[in-house]
N, C-alpha and C positions, 0 to 999 in steps of 0.2 A: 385513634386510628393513625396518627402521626408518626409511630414507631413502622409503618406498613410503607411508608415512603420510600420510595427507591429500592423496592423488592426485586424488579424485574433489573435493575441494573446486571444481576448475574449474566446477562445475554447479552452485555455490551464486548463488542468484541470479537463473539462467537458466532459459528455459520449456523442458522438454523437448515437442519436438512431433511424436517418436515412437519407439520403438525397436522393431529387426531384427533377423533372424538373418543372417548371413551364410552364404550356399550356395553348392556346388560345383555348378553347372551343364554337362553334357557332352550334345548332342544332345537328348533329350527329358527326362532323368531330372535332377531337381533334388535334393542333398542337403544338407540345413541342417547346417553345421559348430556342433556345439553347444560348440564352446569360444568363439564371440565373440559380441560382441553391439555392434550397431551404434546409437549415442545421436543421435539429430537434433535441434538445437536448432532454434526460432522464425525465429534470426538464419540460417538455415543452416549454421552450423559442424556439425560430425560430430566424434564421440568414439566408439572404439573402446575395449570392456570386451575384453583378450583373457586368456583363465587359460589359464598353460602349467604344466607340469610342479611346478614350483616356484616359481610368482612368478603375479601377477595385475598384471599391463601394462592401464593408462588413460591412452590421448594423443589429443589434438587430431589430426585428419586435414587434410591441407595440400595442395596440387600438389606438394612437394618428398618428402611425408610420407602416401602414401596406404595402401587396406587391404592389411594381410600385407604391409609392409615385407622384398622377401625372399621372399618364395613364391613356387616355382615351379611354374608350370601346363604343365600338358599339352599338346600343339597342341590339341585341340579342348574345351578346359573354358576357363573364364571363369567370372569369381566374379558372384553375383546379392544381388540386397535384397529379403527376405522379408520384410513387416511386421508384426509382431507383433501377433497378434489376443488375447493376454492381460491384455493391460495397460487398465483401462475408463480411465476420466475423463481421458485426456489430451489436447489440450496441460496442463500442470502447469507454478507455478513452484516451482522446489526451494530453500523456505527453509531447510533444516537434511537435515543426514545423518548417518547411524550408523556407523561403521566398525566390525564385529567381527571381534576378534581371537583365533586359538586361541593357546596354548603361551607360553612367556618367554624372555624375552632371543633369544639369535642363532636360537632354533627356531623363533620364534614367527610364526603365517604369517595372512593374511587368508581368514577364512572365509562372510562377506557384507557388503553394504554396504545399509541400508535407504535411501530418499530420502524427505523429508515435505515437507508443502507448509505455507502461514504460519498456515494453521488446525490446525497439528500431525495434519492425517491423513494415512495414510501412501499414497505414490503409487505406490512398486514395491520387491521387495528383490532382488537377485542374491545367491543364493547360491553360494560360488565353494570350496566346500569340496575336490570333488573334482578332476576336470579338467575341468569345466563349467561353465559361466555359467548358473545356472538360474533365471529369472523365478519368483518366489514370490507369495502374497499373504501378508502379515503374520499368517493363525494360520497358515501352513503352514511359516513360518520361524521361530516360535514352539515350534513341533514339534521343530523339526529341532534347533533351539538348545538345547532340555531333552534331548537324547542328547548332542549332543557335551559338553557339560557333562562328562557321564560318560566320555566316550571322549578328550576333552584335558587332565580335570584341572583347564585354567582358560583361563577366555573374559576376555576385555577389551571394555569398550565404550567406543567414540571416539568423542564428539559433535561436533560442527564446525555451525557458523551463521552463522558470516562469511568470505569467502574469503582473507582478510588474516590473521585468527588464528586459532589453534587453541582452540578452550573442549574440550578433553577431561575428557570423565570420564571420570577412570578408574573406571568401576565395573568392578571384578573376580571372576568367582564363579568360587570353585572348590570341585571334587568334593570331599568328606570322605569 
């Protein structure tokens, strides 16, 4: 999973100017797919946050490259863009992000990524612990971060502030 490090850098730099849920739409009933979540920049590009099983997928969306690369739909469902009414102050630009990590070496897997803006306050976090992309606010991912503590043993945090290099801390805490 080491190669997955520093994915979200792409949005260092850039204004986000909103993020979605992606839904299964069939007829009248609308269902928001809570494993993605959809990044809209200023410029219009799209970034897709998708947690699967075992991996937490971040790519640029393209005409060559669109959502659910591979999903197949039903004849009458078609995917929809829910806006996310959680997230206040944005547009945002995202000067710096946190990558957290659980576990070491080959186990070690992504468990949120916070985003901060140049006055170091915080703009959103995804928590991607389980099989969900879950929109947080910073004491709620504060929360969540003092149990896994407990329940991985040991967290790693990866800071990133420029999209060229990596400035990791490694700050590491683990359970005694």
């Amino acid at each position: 999973m080491g190669k997955l490090k520093g994915q979200f850098q792409a949005l260092l730099g850039q204004t986000i100017a909103s993020v979605a849920r992606v839904a299964l739409a069939q007829d009248n009933d609308t269902s928001p797919l809570m494993d993605t979540l959809l990044f809209t920049l200023t410029d219009s590009r799209n970034f897709e946050l998708l947690v699967e099983q075992d991996t937490v997928k971040f790519e640029e969306l393209s005409t060559t490259n669109g959502l659910f690369a591979g999903f197949e739909l039903e004849p009458r469902e078609k995917l929809a863009i829910l806006p996310s009414e959680e997230i206040a102050g944005i547009p945002q630009k995202v000067a710096s992000l946190t990558e957290i990590w659980a576990g070491k070496g080959e186990t070690e897997f992504l468990v949120a990524v916070s985003f901060w803006n140049r006055d170091k306050q915080h703009i959103v976090s995804v928590c991607t612990e389980g099989d969900e992309a879950e929109l947080m606010n910073l004491e709620e991912l504060r929360q969540r971060i003092d149990d896994m503590i407990f329940s991985y043993g040991t967290l790693s945090h990866q800071l990133y502030t420029s999209a060229r290099e990596d400035t990791r801390s490694p700050v590491t805490l683990a359970a005694s």
